[in-house]
C-alpha positions as CSV (number, residue, x, y, z in Angstrom):
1,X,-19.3,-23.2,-21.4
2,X,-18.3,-19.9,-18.9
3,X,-15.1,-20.4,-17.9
4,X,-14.8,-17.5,-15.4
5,X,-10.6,-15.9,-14.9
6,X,-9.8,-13.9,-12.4
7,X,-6.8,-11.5,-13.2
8,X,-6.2,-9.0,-10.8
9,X,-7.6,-8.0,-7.4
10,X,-7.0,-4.4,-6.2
11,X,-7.8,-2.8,-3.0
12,X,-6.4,0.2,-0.6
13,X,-3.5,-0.6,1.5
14,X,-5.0,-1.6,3.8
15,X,-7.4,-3.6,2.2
16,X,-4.7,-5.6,0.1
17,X,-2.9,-6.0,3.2
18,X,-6.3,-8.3,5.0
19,X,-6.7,-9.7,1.4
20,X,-3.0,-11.2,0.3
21,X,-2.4,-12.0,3.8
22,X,1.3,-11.0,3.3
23,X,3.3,-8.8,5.6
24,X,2.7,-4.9,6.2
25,X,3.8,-2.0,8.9
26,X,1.0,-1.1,11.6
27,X,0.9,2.1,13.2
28,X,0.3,1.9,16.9
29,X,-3.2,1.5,18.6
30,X,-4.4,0.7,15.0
31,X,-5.6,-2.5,13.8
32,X,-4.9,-1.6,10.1
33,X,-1.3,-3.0,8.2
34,X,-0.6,-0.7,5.5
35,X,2.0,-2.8,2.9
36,X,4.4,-0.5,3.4
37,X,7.9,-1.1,1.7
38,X,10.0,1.5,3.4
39,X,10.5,1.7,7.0
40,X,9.7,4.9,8.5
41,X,11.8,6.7,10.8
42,X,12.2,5.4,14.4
43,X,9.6,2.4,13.8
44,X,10.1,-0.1,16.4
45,X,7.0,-1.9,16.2
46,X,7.5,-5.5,17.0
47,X,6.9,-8.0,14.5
48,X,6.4,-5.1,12.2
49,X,9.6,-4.0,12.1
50,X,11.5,-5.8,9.0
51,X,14.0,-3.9,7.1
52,X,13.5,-2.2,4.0
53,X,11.9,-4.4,0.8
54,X,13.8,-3.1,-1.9
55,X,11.7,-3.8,-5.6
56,X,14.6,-4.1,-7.9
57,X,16.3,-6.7,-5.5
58,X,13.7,-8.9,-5.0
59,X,12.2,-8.9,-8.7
60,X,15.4,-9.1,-10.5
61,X,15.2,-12.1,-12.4
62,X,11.7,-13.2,-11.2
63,X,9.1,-14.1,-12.8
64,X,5.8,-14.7,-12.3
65,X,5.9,-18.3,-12.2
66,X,8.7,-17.7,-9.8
67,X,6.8,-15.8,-7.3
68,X,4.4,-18.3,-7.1
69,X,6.5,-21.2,-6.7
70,X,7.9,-18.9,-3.8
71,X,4.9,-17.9,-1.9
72,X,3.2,-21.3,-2.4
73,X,6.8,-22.9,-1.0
74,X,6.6,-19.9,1.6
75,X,3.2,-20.3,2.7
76,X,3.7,-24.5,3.2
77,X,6.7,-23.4,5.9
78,X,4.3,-20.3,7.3
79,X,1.2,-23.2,7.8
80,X,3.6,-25.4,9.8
81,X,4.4,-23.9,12.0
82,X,3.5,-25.3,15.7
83,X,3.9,-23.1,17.6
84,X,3.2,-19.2,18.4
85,X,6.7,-18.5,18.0
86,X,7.7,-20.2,15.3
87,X,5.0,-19.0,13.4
88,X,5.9,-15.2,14.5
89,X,9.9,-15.7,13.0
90,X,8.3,-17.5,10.0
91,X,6.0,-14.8,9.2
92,X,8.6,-12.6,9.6
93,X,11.0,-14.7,7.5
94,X,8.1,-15.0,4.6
95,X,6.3,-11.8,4.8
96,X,3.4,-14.3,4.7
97,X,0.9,-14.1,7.5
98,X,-1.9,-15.9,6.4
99,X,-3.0,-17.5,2.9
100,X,-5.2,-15.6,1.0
101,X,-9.1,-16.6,0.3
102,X,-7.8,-16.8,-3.4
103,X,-5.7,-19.5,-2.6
104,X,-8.8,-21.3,-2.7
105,X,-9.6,-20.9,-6.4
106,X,-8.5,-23.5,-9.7
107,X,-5.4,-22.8,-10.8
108,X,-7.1,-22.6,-14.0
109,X,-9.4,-19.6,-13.1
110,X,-7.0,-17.3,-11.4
111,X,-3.6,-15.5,-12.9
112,X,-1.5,-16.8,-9.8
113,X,-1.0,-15.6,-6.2
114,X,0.7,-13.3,-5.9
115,X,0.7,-12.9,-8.8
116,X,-3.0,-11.6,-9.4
117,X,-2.6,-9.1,-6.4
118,X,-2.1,-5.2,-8.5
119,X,-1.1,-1.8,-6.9
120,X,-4.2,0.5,-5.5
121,X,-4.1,2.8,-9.0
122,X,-7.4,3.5,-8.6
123,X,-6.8,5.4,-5.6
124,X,-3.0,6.8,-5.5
125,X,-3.5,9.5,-8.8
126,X,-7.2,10.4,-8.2
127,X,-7.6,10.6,-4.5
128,X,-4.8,9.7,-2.4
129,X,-1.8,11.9,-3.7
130,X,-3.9,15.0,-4.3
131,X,-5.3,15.2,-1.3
132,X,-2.3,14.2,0.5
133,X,0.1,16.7,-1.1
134,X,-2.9,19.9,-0.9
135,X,-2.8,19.3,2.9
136,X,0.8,19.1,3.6
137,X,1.1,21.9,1.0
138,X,-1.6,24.3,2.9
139,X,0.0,22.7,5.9
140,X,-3.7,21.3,7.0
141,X,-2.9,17.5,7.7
142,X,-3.0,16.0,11.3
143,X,0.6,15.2,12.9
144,X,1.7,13.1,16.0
145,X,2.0,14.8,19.0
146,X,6.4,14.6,18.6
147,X,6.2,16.6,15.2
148,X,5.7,20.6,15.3
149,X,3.9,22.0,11.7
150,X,5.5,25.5,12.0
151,X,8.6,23.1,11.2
152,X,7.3,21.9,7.6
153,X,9.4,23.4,5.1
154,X,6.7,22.2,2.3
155,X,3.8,23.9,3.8
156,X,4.2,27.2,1.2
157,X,0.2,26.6,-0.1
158,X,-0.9,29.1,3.2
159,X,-2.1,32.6,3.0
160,X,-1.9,35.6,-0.1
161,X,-0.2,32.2,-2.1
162,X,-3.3,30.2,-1.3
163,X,-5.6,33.3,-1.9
164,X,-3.4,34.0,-5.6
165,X,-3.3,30.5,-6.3
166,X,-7.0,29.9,-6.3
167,X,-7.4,33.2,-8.0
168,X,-5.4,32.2,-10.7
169,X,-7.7,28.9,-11.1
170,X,-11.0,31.0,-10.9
171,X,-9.5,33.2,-13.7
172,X,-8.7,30.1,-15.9
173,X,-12.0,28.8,-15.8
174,X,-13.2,29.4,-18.7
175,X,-10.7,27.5,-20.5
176,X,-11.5,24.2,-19.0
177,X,-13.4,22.0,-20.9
178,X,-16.7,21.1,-19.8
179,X,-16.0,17.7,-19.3
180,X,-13.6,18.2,-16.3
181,X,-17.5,19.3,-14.7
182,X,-15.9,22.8,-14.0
């Protein structure tokens, strides 16, 4: 007999964010939450703006089984609520905005929520740091209208150091594997 499992669902921020249905920051006139667990800089967003989630506070001495006795306890007060309001300081209170599709599954074929819910690894290493940090490095990412680039300290990756930089990479070449498709 199959007895499917589901272990671990990953997705972008975003993405996790619509998928756990637990709380995140949103940056204005965008309909994205990003689960965010510092809060930037002059962010007053409302309903967004909850203090810092600091990691070793909240998991110290919790286990799995604790989490999910917490969100499933959490997400009973959350789905009570009766009216807008209450459900706004609930959600707040929480971090739970809505239940999760996986809520849905046998206990029996899924690791736990939220438990089951891993970090975007995919994505942070390969794609999302690299490209980040080359841009703010070459000073080539988009900034808000309040920010000035000629300001950005970091941005050292711009002109003869670009030019000697990917020199130096062309001249190594040759001593790159194949495999790393040079």
């Amino acid at each position: 007999m199959t007895h499917l499992f589901l272990a671990s669902v990953t997705a972008d921020g975003p993405g996790m964010a619509t998928l756990n249905g637990l709380k995140g920051r949103n940056k204005v006139g965008s309909s994205h939450y990003y689960p965010a667990r510092l809060k930037p800089n002059n962010y007053t967003i409302a309903e967004c703006d909850h203090p810092d989630v600091h990691l070793g506070e909240l998991l110290e001495g919790f286990d799995s089984e604790d989490a999910a006795t917490r969100y499933e306890s959490n997400l009973r007060l959350v789905s009570a609520a009766t009216t807008k309001r209450q459900y706004e300081l609930l959600r707040l209170q929480t971090g739970i905005c809505k239940p999760t599709i996986f809520s849905g599954l046998p206990p029996g074929h899924i690791l736990g929520v939220p438990t089951c819910f891993g970090l975007d690894f995919m994505h942070a290493p390969a794609l999302n740091l690299p490209d980040l940090l080359l841009c703010l490095f070459r000073g080539l990412i988009g900034c808000e209208k309040t920010d000035s680039k000629p300001t950005w300290d970091w941005a050292v990756l711009v002109g003869e150091i670009w030019d000697h930089h990917g020199q130096a990479v062309v001249d190594l070449t040759r001593w790159i594997p194949g495999s790393f498709d040079r």
